[in-house]
N, C-alpha and C positions, 0 to 999 in steps of 0.2 A: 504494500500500500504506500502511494504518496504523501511525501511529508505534508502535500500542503493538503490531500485526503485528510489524514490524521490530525493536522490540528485545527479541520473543519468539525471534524468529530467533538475533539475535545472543546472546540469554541459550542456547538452546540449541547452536550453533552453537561458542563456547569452550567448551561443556564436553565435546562432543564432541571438537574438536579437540586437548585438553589428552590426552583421555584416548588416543586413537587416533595421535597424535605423539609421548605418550611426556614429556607434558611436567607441570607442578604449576602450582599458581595461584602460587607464590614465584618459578617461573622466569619466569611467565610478567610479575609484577612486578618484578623484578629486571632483565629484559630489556629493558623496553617504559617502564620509567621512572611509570608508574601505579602507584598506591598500592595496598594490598591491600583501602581500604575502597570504592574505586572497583570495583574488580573484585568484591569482596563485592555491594555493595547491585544489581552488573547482571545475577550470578549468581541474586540474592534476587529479581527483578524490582522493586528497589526503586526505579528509573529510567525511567520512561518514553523523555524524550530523550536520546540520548546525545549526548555532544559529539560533531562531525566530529575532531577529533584525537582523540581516545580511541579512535574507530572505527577510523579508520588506523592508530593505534598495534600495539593490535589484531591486524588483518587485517596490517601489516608485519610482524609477530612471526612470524607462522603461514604466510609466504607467500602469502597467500591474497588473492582481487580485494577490494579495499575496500568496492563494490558487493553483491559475492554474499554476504558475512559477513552483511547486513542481509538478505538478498531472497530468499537458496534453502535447503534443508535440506541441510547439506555430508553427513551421515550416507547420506541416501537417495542424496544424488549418489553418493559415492563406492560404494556400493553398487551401482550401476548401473554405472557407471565399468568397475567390476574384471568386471562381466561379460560386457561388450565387447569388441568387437578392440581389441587398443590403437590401432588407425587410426581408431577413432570420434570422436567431438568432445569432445576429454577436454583438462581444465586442466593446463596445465604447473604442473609444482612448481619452487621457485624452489630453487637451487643455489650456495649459498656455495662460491666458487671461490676454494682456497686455494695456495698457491704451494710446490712439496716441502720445503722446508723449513721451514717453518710447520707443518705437518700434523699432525707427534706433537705439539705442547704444543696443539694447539685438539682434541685428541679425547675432552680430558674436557668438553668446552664445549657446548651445547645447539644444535643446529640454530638453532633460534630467535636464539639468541644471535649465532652467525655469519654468519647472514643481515645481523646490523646491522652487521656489522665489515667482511665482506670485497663483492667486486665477487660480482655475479650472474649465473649462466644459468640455463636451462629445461630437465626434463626431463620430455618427455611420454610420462607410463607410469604404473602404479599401486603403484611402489616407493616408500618414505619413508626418512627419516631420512640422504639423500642428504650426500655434499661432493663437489665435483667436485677433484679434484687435480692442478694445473696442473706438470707433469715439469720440472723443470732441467738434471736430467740424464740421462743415455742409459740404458735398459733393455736389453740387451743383446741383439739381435735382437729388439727386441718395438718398444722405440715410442724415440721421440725428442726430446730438449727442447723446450717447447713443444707436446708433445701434454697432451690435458686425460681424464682418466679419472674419471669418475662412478662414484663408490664408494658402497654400502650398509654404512652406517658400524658396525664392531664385528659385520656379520651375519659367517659363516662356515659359510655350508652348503655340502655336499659336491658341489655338481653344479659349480658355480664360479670360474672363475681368482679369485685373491684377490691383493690387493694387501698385501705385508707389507714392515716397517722394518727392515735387521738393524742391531741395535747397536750390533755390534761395529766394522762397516765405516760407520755412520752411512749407508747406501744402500740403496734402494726395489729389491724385488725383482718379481717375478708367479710365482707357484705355483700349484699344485692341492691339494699335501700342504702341512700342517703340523702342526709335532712340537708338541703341544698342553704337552707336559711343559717343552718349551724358555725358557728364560729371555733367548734369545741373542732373539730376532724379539719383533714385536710387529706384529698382524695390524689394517692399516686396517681391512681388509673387503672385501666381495663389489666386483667388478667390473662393474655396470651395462651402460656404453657403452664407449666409447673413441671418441674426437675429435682427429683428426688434423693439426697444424698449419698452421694457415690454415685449419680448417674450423671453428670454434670458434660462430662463429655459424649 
Protein backbone atom coordinates (compact mmCIF):
# COMPACT_ATOMS: atom_id res chain seq x y z
CA UNK A 1 0.00 0.00 0.00
CA UNK A 2 0.91 3.79 -0.72
CA UNK A 3 2.32 6.00 1.72
CA UNK A 4 0.08 8.42 0.69
CA UNK A 5 -2.95 5.40 0.79
CA UNK A 6 -1.80 4.92 4.24
CA UNK A 7 -1.84 8.19 5.62
CA UNK A 8 -5.39 8.61 3.81
CA UNK A 9 -6.37 5.99 6.18
CA UNK A 10 -4.89 7.11 9.15
CA UNK A 11 -6.08 10.88 8.28
CA UNK A 12 -9.48 9.31 8.11
CA UNK A 13 -9.39 6.67 10.49
CA UNK A 14 -8.66 9.47 13.84
CA UNK A 15 -11.31 11.26 12.80
CA UNK A 16 -13.57 8.78 12.87
CA UNK A 17 -12.23 7.38 15.97
CA UNK A 18 -12.24 10.67 17.89
CA UNK A 19 -15.79 11.02 16.91
CA UNK A 20 -17.31 7.45 17.57
CA UNK A 21 -15.02 7.09 21.00
CA UNK A 22 -16.30 10.02 22.28
CA UNK A 23 -13.05 11.72 22.26
CA UNK A 24 -11.43 15.62 20.96
CA UNK A 25 -8.40 16.28 19.15
CA UNK A 26 -7.13 18.07 22.86
CA UNK A 27 -7.70 14.66 24.50
CA UNK A 28 -6.41 13.00 22.13
CA UNK A 29 -3.06 15.57 22.41
CA UNK A 30 -3.03 15.60 25.89
CA UNK A 31 -3.05 11.83 26.14
CA UNK A 32 -0.64 10.73 23.59
CA UNK A 33 1.89 13.55 24.21
CA UNK A 34 1.64 14.84 20.30
CA UNK A 35 1.24 18.25 19.74
CA UNK A 36 -1.95 19.71 18.24
CA UNK A 37 0.14 20.80 15.06
CA UNK A 38 1.02 17.39 14.41
CA UNK A 39 -2.36 16.08 14.60
CA UNK A 40 -3.48 19.26 12.75
CA UNK A 41 -1.33 19.05 9.58
CA UNK A 42 -2.20 14.75 9.50
CA UNK A 43 -5.84 15.60 9.83
CA UNK A 44 -5.20 18.50 6.99
CA UNK A 45 -3.32 15.78 4.85
CA UNK A 46 -0.41 17.88 5.21
CA UNK A 47 1.91 14.75 5.96
CA UNK A 48 2.54 12.34 3.79
CA UNK A 49 4.94 10.16 6.01
CA UNK A 50 4.07 9.68 9.39
CA UNK A 51 6.43 8.82 11.84
CA UNK A 52 6.28 5.09 13.32
CA UNK A 53 5.86 6.62 16.87
CA UNK A 54 3.32 9.19 16.00
CA UNK A 55 1.43 6.19 14.45
CA UNK A 56 1.76 4.10 17.61
CA UNK A 57 1.17 6.87 19.63
CA UNK A 58 -1.90 7.12 17.86
CA UNK A 59 -3.21 3.62 17.55
CA UNK A 60 -2.04 3.28 21.71
CA UNK A 61 -4.42 6.03 22.54
CA UNK A 62 -7.44 4.45 20.72
CA UNK A 63 -6.76 0.97 21.56
CA UNK A 64 -6.45 0.04 18.36
CA UNK A 65 -3.71 -2.42 16.12
CA UNK A 66 -0.94 -0.04 15.18
CA UNK A 67 -1.11 -1.84 11.71
CA UNK A 68 -4.91 -1.48 11.00
CA UNK A 69 -5.00 2.47 11.92
CA UNK A 70 -2.79 2.62 8.41
CA UNK A 71 -4.24 -0.33 6.35
CA UNK A 72 -8.20 -0.73 6.86
CA UNK A 73 -11.30 1.80 7.13
CA UNK A 74 -12.18 1.39 11.05
CA UNK A 75 -15.78 3.06 10.13
CA UNK A 76 -16.62 0.34 7.45
CA UNK A 77 -15.02 -2.36 9.94
CA UNK A 78 -16.94 -1.44 12.77
CA UNK A 79 -19.92 -1.30 10.70
CA UNK A 80 -19.67 -4.62 9.74
CA UNK A 81 -18.42 -5.68 13.19
CA UNK A 82 -21.98 -4.72 14.83
CA UNK A 83 -23.80 -6.65 12.31
CA UNK A 84 -22.39 -9.84 13.02
CA UNK A 85 -22.41 -12.59 15.66
CA UNK A 86 -20.20 -11.21 18.16
CA UNK A 87 -18.54 -14.92 17.57
CA UNK A 88 -17.34 -13.44 14.06
CA UNK A 89 -13.80 -12.23 13.67
CA UNK A 90 -14.00 -9.12 15.49
CA UNK A 91 -11.04 -6.81 17.23
CA UNK A 92 -10.96 -6.87 20.96
CA UNK A 93 -11.15 -3.57 22.57
CA UNK A 94 -8.60 -2.83 24.99
CA UNK A 95 -9.73 -2.56 28.63
CA UNK A 96 -8.14 -0.31 31.25
CA UNK A 97 -8.22 -2.50 34.21
CA UNK A 98 -8.65 -0.55 37.30
CA UNK A 99 -8.58 -1.63 40.90
CA UNK A 100 -12.01 -0.78 43.27
CA UNK A 101 -10.65 1.65 44.63
CA UNK A 102 -9.38 3.62 42.11
CA UNK A 103 -12.58 3.68 40.01
CA UNK A 104 -14.53 6.81 41.28
CA UNK A 105 -11.58 9.47 40.99
CA UNK A 106 -10.58 7.83 37.19
CA UNK A 107 -14.27 8.28 35.84
CA UNK A 108 -13.82 11.67 34.98
CA UNK A 109 -10.72 10.50 32.95
CA UNK A 110 -10.86 9.42 29.05
CA UNK A 111 -10.68 5.90 28.14
CA UNK A 112 -7.84 6.99 26.11
CA UNK A 113 -6.30 8.21 28.88
CA UNK A 114 -6.59 5.13 31.13
CA UNK A 115 -5.59 2.96 28.78
CA UNK A 116 -1.86 4.75 29.33
CA UNK A 117 -2.12 4.46 33.00
CA UNK A 118 -3.57 1.27 34.08
CA UNK A 119 -2.68 -2.69 33.04
CA UNK A 120 -4.99 -4.13 30.18
CA UNK A 121 -7.49 -6.69 28.83
CA UNK A 122 -9.61 -7.51 25.85
CA UNK A 123 -13.14 -7.39 25.22
CA UNK A 124 -14.43 -8.98 22.33
CA UNK A 125 -17.85 -7.22 21.48
CA UNK A 126 -19.17 -4.07 19.94
CA UNK A 127 -19.43 -2.02 23.37
CA UNK A 128 -17.06 1.03 23.90
CA UNK A 129 -16.09 3.27 26.35
CA UNK A 130 -15.21 0.04 28.46
CA UNK A 131 -13.04 -0.05 32.22
CA UNK A 132 -12.85 -3.37 33.55
CA UNK A 133 -13.10 -3.13 37.56
CA UNK A 134 -10.84 -5.36 39.32
CA UNK A 135 -13.33 -6.01 43.08
CA UNK A 136 -11.29 -5.87 46.50
CA UNK A 137 -13.86 -6.53 48.17
CA UNK A 138 -16.94 -8.91 48.58
CA UNK A 139 -20.31 -8.01 46.72
CA UNK A 140 -22.45 -9.75 48.67
CA UNK A 141 -23.69 -12.84 47.15
CA UNK A 142 -22.61 -11.71 43.62
CA UNK A 143 -18.98 -11.82 43.17
CA UNK A 144 -15.69 -11.90 45.13
CA UNK A 145 -12.24 -10.13 45.56
CA UNK A 146 -10.52 -10.50 42.71
CA UNK A 147 -13.33 -10.94 40.26
CA UNK A 148 -12.84 -8.37 37.35
CA UNK A 149 -16.32 -6.78 35.96
CA UNK A 150 -16.35 -4.92 32.45
CA UNK A 151 -18.40 -1.80 32.87
CA UNK A 152 -19.86 0.56 30.15
CA UNK A 153 -18.68 3.44 31.68
CA UNK A 154 -21.52 6.24 32.82
CA UNK A 155 -24.17 4.11 30.34
CA UNK A 156 -27.22 3.39 32.53
CA UNK A 157 -29.90 1.62 30.41
CA UNK A 158 -32.67 -0.10 31.94
CA UNK A 159 -32.27 -3.73 30.71
CA UNK A 160 -28.87 -3.91 32.81
CA UNK A 161 -27.33 -4.96 36.25
CA UNK A 162 -25.21 -1.65 36.99
CA UNK A 163 -22.46 -1.31 38.92
CA UNK A 164 -22.98 1.70 41.60
CA UNK A 165 -20.51 3.53 44.57
CA UNK A 166 -22.60 4.38 47.70
CA UNK A 167 -20.88 7.07 49.46
CA UNK A 168 -21.99 6.91 52.20
CA UNK A 169 -20.51 3.27 53.00
CA UNK A 170 -17.40 4.01 50.44
CA UNK A 171 -18.61 0.37 48.92
CA UNK A 172 -19.46 -1.19 45.28
CA UNK A 173 -22.95 -2.37 45.14
CA UNK A 174 -24.81 -4.29 41.67
CA UNK A 175 -28.55 -3.06 41.15
CA UNK A 176 -31.03 -2.92 38.57
CA UNK A 177 -32.92 0.21 40.17
CA UNK A 178 -31.43 3.45 40.64
CA UNK A 179 -32.86 6.56 42.56
CA UNK A 180 -31.72 8.84 39.78
CA UNK A 181 -32.61 11.96 42.25
CA UNK A 182 -30.08 10.35 44.97
CA UNK A 183 -27.02 12.12 45.91
CA UNK A 184 -26.04 9.07 48.22
CA UNK A 185 -24.78 6.49 44.83
CA UNK A 186 -22.90 7.37 42.06
CA UNK A 187 -23.56 4.98 39.03
CA UNK A 188 -20.18 3.33 37.31
CA UNK A 189 -22.24 1.88 34.64
CA UNK A 190 -23.69 -0.90 32.73
CA UNK A 191 -22.30 -4.35 33.52
CA UNK A 192 -20.79 -5.85 30.31
CA UNK A 193 -19.14 -9.24 31.46
CA UNK A 194 -18.08 -10.44 34.65
CA UNK A 195 -14.69 -12.50 35.10
CA UNK A 196 -14.39 -14.79 37.72
CA UNK A 197 -11.03 -15.07 39.80
CA UNK A 198 -8.48 -16.95 38.19
CA UNK A 199 -10.25 -16.45 34.88
CA UNK A 200 -9.02 -13.07 34.17
CA UNK A 201 -7.40 -14.08 31.04
Amino acid sequence: MHRRERSENLKNNIKYLIKSRGETQLSLCNSSGLTRTTIYNILEGKVVNVQHATVRKISDFFGVSYEEIETIDFEEKEIIDSSISPQGNMNPAAVPVIKESLVVQSLDKRIGELATIYPLTYYFGTSFNLIGVLLENEIRGMNEPGDLLIVQKGVASSDKEKLVYDKLTGKMFITHEVDAGSDRVCVIGDIIEERFNGLQR
